[in-house]
DSSP file (Angstrom, degrees, kcal/mol; ACC not computed):
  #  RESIDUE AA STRUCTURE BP1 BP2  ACC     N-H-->O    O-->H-N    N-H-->O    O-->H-N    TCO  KAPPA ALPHA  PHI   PSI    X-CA   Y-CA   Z-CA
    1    1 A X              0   0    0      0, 0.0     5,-0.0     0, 0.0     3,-0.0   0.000 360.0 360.0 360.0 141.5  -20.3   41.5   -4.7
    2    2 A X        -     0   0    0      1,-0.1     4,-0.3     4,-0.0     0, 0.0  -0.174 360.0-122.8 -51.6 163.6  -20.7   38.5   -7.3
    3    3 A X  S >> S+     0   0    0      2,-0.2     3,-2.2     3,-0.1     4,-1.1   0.943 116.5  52.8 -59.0 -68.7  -20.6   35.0   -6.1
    4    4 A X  H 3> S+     0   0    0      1,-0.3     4,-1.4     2,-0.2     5,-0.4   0.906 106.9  45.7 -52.8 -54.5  -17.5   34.9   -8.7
    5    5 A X  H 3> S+     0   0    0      1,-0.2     4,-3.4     2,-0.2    -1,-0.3   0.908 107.2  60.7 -43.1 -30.4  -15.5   37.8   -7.4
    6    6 A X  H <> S+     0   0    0     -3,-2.2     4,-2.6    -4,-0.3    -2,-0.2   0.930 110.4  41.7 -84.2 -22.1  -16.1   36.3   -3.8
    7    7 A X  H  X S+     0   0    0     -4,-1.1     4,-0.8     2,-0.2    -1,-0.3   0.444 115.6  49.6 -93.5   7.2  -14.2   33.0   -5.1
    8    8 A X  H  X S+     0   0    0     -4,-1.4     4,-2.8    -3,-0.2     5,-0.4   0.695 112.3  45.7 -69.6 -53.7  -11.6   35.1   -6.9
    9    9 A X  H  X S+     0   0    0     -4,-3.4     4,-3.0    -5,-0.4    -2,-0.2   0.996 117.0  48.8 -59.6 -50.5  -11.0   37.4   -3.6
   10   10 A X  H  X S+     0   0    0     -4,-2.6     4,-1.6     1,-0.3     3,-0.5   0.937 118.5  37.4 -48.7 -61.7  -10.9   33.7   -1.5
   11   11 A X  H  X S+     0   0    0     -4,-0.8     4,-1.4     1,-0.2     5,-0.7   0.951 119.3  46.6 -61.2 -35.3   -8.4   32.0   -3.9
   12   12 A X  H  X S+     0   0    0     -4,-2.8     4,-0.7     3,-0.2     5,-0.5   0.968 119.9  42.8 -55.3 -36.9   -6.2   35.4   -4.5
   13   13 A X  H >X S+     0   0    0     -4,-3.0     4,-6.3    -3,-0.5     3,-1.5   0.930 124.3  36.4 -70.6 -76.9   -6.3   35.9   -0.4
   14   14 A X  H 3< S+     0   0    0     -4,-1.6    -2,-0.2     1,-0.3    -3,-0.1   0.840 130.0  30.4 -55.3 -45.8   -5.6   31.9    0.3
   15   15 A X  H 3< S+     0   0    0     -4,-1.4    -1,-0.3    -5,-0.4    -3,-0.2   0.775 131.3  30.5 -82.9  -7.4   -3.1   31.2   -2.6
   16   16 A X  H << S-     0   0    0     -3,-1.5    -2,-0.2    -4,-0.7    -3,-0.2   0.649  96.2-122.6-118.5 -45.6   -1.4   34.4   -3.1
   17   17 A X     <  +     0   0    0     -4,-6.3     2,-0.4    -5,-0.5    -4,-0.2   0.848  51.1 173.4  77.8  76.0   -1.4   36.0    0.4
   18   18 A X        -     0   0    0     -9,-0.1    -1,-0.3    -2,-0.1     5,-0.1  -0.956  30.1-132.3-118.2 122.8   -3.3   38.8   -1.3
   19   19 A X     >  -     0   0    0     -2,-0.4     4,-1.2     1,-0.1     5,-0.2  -0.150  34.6-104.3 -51.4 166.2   -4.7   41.6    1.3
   20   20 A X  H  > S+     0   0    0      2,-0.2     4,-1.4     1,-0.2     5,-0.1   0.755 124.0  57.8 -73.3 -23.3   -8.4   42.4    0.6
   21   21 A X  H  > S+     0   0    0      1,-0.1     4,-2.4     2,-0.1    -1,-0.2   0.976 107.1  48.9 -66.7 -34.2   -7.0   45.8   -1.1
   22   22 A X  H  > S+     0   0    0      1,-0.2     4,-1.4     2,-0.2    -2,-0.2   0.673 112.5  42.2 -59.8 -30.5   -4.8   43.9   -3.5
   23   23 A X  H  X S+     0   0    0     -4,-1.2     4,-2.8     2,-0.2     5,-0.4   0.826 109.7  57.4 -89.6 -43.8   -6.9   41.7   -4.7
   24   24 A X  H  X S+     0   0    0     -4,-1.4     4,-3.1     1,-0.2    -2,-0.2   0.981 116.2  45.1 -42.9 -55.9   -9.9   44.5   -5.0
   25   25 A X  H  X S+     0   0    0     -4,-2.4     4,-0.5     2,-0.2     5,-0.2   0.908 107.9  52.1 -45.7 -57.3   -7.2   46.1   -7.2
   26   26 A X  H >X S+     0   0    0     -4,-1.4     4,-2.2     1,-0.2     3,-0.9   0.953 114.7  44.2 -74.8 -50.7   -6.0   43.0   -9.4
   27   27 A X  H 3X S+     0   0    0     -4,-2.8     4,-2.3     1,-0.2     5,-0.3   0.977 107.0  58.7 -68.7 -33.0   -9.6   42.2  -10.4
   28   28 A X  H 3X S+     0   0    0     -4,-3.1     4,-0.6    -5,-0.4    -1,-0.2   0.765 114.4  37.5 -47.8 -28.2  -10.4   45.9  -11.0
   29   29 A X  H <X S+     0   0    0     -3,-0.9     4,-1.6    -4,-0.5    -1,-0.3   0.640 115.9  54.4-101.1 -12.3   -7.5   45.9  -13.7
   30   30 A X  H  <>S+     0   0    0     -4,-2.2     5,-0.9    -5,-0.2     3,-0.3   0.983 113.0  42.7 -74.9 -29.7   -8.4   42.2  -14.8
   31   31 A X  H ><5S+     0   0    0     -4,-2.3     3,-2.3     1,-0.3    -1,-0.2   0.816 107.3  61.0 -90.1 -21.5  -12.1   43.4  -15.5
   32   32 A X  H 3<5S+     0   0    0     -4,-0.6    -1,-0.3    -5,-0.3    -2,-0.2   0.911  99.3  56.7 -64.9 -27.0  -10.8   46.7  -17.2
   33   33 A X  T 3<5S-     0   0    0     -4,-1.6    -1,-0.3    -3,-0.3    -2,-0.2   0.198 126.5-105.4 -77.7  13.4   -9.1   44.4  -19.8
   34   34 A X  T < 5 +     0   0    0     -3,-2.3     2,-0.2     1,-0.2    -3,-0.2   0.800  61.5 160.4  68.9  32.6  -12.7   42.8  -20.6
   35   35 A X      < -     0   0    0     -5,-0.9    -1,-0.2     1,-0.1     2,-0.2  -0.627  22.4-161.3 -75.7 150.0  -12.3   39.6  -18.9
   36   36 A X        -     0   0    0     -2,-0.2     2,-0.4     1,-0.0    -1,-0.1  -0.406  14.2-106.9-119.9-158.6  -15.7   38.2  -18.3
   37   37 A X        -     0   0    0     -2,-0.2     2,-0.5   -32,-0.0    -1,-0.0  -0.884  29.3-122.1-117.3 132.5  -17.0   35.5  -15.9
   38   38 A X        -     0   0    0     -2,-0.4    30,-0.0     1,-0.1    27,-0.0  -0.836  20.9-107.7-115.6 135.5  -18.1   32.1  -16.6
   39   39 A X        -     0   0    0     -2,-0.5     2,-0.4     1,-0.0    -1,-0.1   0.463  39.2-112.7  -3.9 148.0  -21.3   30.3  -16.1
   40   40 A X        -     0   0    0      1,-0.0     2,-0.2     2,-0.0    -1,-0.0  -0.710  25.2-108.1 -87.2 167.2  -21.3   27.7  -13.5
   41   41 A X        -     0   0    0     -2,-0.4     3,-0.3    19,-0.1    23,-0.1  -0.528  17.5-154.8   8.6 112.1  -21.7   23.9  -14.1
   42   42 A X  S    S+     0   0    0     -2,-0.2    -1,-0.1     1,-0.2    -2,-0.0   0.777  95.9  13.2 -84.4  -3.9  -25.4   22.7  -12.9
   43   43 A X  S    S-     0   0    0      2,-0.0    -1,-0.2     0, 0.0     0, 0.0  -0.246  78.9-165.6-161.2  52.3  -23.9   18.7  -12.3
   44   44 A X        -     0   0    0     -3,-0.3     2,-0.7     1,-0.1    15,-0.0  -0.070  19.2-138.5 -42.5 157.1  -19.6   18.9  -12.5
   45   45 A X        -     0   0    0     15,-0.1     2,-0.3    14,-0.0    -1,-0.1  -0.997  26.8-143.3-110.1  94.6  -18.6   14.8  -13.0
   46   46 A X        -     0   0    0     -2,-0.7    10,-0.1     1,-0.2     4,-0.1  -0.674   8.2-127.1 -58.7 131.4  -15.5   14.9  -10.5
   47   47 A X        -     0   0    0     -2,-0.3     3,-0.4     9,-0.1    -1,-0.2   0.274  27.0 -96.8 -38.5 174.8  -12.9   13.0  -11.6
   48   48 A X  S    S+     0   0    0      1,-0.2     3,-0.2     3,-0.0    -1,-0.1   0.430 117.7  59.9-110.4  23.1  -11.3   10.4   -9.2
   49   49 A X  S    S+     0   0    0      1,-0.2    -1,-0.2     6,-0.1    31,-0.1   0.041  74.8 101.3-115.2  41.2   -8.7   12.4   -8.1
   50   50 A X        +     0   0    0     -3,-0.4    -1,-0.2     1,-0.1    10,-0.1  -0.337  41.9 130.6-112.4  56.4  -10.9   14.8   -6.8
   51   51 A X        +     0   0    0     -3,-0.2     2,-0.4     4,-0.1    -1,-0.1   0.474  54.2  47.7 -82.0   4.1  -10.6   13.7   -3.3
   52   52 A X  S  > S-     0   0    0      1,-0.1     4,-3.8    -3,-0.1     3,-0.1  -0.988  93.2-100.2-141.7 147.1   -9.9   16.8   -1.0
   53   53 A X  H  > S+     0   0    0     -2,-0.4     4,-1.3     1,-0.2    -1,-0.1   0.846 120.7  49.3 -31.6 -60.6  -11.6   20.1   -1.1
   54   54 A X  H  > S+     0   0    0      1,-0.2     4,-2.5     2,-0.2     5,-0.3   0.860 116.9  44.8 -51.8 -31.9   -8.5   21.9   -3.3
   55   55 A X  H  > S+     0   0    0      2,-0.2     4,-2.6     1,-0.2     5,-0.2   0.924 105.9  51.1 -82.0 -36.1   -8.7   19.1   -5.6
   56   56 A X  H  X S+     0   0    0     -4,-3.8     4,-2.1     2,-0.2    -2,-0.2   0.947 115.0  52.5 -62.4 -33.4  -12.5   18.7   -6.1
   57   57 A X  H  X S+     0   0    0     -4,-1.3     4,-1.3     1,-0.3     5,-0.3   0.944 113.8  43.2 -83.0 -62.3  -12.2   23.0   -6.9
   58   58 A X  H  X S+     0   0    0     -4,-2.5     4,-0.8     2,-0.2    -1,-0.3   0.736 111.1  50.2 -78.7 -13.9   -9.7   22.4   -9.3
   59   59 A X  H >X S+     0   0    0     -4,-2.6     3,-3.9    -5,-0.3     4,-0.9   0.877 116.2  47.3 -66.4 -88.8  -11.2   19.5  -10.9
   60   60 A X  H 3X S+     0   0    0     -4,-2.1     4,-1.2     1,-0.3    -2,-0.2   0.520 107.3  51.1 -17.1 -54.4  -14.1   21.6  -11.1
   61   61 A X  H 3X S+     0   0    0     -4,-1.3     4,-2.2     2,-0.2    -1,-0.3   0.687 112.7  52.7 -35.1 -41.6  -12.3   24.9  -12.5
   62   62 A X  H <X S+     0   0    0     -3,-3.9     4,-4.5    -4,-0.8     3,-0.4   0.959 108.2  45.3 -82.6 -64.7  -10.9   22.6  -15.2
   63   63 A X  H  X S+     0   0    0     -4,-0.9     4,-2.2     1,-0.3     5,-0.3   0.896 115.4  52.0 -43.7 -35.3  -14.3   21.0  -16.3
   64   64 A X  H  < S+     0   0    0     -4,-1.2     4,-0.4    -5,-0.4    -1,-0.3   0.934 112.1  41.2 -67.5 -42.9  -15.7   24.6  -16.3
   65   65 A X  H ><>S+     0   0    0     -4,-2.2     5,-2.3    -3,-0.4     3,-0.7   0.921 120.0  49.9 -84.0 -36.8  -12.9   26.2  -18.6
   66   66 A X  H ><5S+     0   0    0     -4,-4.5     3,-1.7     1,-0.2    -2,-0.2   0.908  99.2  60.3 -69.7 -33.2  -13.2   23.0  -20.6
   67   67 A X  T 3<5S+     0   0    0     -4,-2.2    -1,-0.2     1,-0.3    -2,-0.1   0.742 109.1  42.9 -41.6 -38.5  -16.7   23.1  -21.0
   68   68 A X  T < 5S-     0   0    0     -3,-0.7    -1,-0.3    -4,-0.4    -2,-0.1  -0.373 125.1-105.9-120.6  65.5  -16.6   26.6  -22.9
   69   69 A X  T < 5S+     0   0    0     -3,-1.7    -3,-0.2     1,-0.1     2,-0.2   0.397  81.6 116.4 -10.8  65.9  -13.7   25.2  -24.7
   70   70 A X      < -     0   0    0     -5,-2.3     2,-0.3    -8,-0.2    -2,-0.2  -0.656  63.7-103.6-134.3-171.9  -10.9   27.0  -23.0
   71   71 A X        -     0   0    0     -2,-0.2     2,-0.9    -5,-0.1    13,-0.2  -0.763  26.8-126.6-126.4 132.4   -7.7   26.1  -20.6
   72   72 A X  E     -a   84   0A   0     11,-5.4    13,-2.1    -2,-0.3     2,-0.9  -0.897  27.9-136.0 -83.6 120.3   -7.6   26.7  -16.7
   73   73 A X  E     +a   85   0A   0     -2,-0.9    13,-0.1    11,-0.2    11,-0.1  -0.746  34.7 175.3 -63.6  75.7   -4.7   28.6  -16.4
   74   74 A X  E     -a   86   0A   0     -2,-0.9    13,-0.6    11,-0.8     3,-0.0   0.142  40.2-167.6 -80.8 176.0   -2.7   27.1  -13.2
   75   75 A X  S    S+     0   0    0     12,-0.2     2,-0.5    11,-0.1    11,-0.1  -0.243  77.3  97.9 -95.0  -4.6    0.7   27.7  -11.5
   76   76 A X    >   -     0   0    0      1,-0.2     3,-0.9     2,-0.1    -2,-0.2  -0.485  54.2-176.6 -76.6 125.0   -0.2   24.5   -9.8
   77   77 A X  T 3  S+     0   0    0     -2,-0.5    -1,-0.2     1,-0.3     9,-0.1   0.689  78.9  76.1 -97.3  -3.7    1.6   21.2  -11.6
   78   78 A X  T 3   +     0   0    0      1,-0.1     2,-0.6     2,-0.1    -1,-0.3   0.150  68.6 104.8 -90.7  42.6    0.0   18.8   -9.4
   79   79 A X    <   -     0   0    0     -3,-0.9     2,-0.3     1,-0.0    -1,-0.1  -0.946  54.1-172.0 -87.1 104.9   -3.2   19.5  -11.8
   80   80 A X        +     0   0    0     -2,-0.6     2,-0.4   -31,-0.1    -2,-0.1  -0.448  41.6 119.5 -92.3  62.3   -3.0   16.2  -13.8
   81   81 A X    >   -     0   0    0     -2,-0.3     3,-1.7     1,-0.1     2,-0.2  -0.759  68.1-135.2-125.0 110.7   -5.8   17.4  -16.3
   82   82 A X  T 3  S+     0   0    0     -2,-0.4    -1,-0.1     1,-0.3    -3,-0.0   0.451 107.4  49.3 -30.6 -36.2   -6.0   18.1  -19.7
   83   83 A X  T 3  S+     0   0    0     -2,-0.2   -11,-5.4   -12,-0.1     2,-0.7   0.081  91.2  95.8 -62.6   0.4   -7.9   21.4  -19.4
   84   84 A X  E <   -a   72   0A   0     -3,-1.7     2,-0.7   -13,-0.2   -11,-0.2  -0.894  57.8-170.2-121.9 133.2   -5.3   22.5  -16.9
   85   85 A X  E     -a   73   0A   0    -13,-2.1   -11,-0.8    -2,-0.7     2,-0.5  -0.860  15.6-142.7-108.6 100.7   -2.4   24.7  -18.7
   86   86 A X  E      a   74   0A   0     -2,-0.7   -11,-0.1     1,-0.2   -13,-0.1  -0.502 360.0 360.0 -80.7 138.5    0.5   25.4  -16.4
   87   87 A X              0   0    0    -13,-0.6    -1,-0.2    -2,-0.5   -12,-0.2   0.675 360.0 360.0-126.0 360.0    1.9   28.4  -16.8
């Protein structure tokens, strides 16, 4: 398994309460719709409100979608970052 699927399965299991079939499932349909993966970061700049583990991964996530000049796509609203899109 990719590095990226295994931190898709984590967050889907931890945020979602998705079993390991459900989440096996929901990325099989995400990847049938051509979604691709993106590169990592070799040297993220954390904000300073990236002080706890969840925050420093969504700081991170945001610099990553901004970087290939796209939007992280949250439900979360305490992401105060431009690059973070609630939906």
């Amino acid at each position: 398994m990719r590095h990226h699927r295994v931190g898709l399965f984590a967050h889907l299991h931890a945020k979602l309460c998705y079993t390991l079939e459900k989440a096996e499932k929901a990325l099989t349909e995400i990847e049938k719709d051509g979604i691709s993966y993106l590169d990592t970061l070799s040297k993220p700049k954390l904000p300073r409100w990236a002080t706890t583990g969840p925050k420093t991964t969504d700081a991170y996530l945001c610099q990553l979608a901004s970087a290939h000049g796209l939007q992280l796509a949250t439900f979360d609203s305490r992401i105060k970052d431009f690059a973070a899109f609630l939906i």
